[in-house]
N, C-alpha and C positions, 0 to 999 in steps of 0.2 A: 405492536398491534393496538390499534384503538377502541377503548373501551365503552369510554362516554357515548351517551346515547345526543348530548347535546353539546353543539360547539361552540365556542367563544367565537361572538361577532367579529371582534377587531383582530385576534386570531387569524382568521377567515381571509379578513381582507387585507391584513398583512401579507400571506401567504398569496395571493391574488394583484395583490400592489401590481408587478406589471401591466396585468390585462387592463386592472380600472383606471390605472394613471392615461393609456394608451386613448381607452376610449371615452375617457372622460375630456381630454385634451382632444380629442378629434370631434367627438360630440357639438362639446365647445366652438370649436374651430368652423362648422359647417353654421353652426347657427350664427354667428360673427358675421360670415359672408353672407348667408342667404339674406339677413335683415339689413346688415349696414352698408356689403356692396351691390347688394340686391341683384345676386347671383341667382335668377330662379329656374336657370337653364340645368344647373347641377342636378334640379330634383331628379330622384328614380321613381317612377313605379312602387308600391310597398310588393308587388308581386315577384318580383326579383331578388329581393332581400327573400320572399318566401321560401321559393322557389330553393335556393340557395341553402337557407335554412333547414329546409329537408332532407338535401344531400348530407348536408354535415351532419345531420340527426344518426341519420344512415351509418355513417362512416363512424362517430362516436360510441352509437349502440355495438359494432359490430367488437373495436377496438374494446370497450370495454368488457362485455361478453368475455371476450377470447381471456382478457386482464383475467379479470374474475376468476377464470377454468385455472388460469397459469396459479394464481395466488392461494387459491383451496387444495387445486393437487400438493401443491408445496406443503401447504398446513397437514393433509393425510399423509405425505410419506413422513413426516416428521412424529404425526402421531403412530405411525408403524414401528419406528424407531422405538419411541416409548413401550409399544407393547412389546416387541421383541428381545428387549435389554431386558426387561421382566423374566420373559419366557427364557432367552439366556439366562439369568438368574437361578432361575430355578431349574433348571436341567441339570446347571452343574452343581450346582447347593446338594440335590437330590441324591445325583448318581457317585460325589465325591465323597458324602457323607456313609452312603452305601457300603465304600471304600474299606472306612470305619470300623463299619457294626461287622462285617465278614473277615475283619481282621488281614485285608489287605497293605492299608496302611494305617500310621500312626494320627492322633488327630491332631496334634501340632504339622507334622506333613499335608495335610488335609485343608485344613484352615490358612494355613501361609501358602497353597494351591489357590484355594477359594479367593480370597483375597487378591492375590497378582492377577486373577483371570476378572474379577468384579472389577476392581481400580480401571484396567484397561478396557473396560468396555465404559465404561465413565469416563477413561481419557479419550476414547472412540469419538462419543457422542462433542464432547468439548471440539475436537479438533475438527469434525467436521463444521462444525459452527467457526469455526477462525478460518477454514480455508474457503468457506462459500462467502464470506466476511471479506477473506481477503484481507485479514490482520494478522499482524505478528507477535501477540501476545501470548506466546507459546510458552513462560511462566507460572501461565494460570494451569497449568495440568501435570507440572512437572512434579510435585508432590505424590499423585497417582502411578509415577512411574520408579523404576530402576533408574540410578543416575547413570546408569550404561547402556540403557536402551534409550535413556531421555538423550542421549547425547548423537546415536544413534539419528533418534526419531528426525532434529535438528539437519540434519544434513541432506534427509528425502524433500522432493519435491511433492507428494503424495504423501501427506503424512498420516490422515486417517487411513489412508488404503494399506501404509504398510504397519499400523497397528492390529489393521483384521487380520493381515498376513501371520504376523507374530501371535494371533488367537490360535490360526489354527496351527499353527506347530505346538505351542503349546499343549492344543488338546492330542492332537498324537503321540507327544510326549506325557502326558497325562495317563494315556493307556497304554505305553511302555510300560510306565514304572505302577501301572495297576492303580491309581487312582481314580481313573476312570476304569469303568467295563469294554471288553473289546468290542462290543457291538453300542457304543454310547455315541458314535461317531454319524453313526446311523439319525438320527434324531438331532444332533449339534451341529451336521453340517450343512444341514436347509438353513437352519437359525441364522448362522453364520452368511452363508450366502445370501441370506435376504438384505443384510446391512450392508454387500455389494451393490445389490439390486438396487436400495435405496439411494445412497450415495449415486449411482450414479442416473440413476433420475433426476437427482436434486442438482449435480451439475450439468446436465442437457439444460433444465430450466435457467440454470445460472448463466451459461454457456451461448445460448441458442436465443436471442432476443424475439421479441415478438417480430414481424413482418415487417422493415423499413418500410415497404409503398405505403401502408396502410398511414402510418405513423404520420410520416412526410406529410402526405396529402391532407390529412387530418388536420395538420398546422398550418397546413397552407390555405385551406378553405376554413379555417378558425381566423384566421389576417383579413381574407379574402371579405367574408361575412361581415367582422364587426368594421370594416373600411366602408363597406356596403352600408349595413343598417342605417346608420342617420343620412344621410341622404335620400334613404326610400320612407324614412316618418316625418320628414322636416315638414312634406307638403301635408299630410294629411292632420298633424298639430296643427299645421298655420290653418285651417281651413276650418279649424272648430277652434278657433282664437285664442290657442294657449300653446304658442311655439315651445316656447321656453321648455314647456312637461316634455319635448323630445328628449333633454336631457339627462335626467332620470330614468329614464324609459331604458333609454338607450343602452347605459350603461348597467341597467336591470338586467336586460336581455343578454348581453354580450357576458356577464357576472354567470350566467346559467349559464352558458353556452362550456365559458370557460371553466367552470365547476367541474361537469361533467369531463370535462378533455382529460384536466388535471386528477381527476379519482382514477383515469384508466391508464395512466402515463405513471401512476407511482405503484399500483398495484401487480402490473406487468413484471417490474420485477421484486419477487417476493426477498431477495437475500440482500441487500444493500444497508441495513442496518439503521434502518430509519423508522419512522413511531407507525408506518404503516405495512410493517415487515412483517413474518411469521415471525411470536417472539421465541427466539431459537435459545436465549439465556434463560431463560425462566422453564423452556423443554427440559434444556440439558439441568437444571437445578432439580426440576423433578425427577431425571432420571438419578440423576447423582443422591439423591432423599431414598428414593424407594432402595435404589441397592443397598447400600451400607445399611438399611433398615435390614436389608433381608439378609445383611453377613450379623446382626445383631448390635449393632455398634448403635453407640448413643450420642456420640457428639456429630449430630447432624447439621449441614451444614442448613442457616440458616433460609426457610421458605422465603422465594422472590414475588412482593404482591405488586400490585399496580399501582401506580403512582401519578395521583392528577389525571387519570382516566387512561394512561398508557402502561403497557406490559411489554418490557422488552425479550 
């Protein structure tokens, strides 16, 4: 996610290099003919280029719009996650501690409960970030796990979904053996379903790209456009005796044009792992903080800040 309120120019136009090389060469290219092969049949109308212009204004707003909705929903169930690994927290801290003080069980049994049920909901939140990622760096959580279930986990293709799975057997075995209350199930198993819920929001959005027509078309009246534009200003520079400013101009106009395409083309998809993502490592670092805060542990792992204006 990007932070900075201000970008690096050369940045900018590095990331852009195709569009400007494109239109700056074509630019080039129309003003070559029109003055030295005194091509004045090519001119357009600047009404054309307008005309034109407006369509893709259209299609860009609507594209990006839609970007936008896709890239904030993502950001909110992610922050649901966060609050719900909390509220899991503490349901079970509360009702296992309970366990305790009424003398159902022992508080070494208690705490090594609490614990295997925090770790995996910490290895929950990681693994869903690797599988919307779509990486295989499934060492990073294996610490959080049993090397019998990590070995396990390894072999699903759904490997968050089949951690929540192992949550709730856990809690039914929980209230077996009395560390939970019989009616605790009541209250932990909305919690539980709702990181179904989320998950699999979060892969419709991963899953489900925004609308190909829109897309397409978008690119192809972006070609269309800046092919266009210098041919409909060449006449109207040459007419106030400074041809040459079409070229600037030009590739001014076609720079915004192509700004705006490319802000709605990266924000569509939010999981791809790149500096304009939900930062999905720095969620799961804050979920991974607050639990182990709230089993009481001290060696927390290290908060993730931003770096150069970006938060991964």
């Amino acid at each position: 996610m990007i932070l900075r309120k201000v970008f690096n120019p050369i940045a900018v136009a590095r990331y852009m290099r195709t569009e400007l090389l494109a239109s700056a060469g074509l630019s080039a290219a129309v003003y070559f003919l029109y003055h030295n092969q005194h091509l004045e049949k090519v001119v357009l109308p600047f009404s054309v280029a307008a005309i034109l212009g407006s369509a893709l204004a259209i299609f860009l707003a609507f594209r990006n719009n839609n970007s936008y909705n896709r890239w904030w929903e993502a950001r909110t169930l992610w922050g649901s996650i966060i609050n719900n690994s909390r509220i899991f927290a503490r349901q079970i801290i509360a009702n296992a501690d309970n366990a305790v003080a009424i003398g159902k069980a022992s508080s070494q049994q208690v705490d090594d409960y609490k614990r295997e049920l925090m770790y995996r909901q910490i290895a929950f939140a990681h693994a869903l970030r690797l599988h919307l990622r779509r990486q295989d760096s499934w060492d990073e959580i294996r610490h959080l796990l049993s090397e019998h279930e990590y070995q396990h986990l390894l072999q699903k293709t759904n490997k968050p979904n089949y951690l929540l799975q192992n949550q709730g057997i856990r809690i039914k075995e929980g209230m077996r053996s009395e560390i939970l209350g019989a009616f605790d199930n009541i209250s932990l198993e909305p919690t539980l379903a709702g990181f179904n819920n989320f998950q699999g929001a979060c892969e419709r959005i991963k899953n489900t790209p925004l609308l190909r027509q829109y897309h397409f078309f978008t690119k192809l009246f972006m070609v269309v456009f800046m092919v266009i534009l210098p041919f409909s200003l060449i006449g109207d520079f040459n007419k106030m005796g400074i041809p040459a400013l079409m070229i600037p101009v030009s590739i001014l106009v076609s720079f915004v044009f192509g700004v705006m395409g490319k802000v709605g083309e990266v924000n569509e998809d939010p999981f791809e792992n790149r500096i304009t993502d939900v930062p999905m490592t720095s969620i799961c670092n804050t979920i991974e903080r607050d639990l182990k805060e709230m089993l009481e542990e001290s060696n927390l792992p290290t908060k993730i800040e931003a770096e150069n204006g970006f938060v991964f």
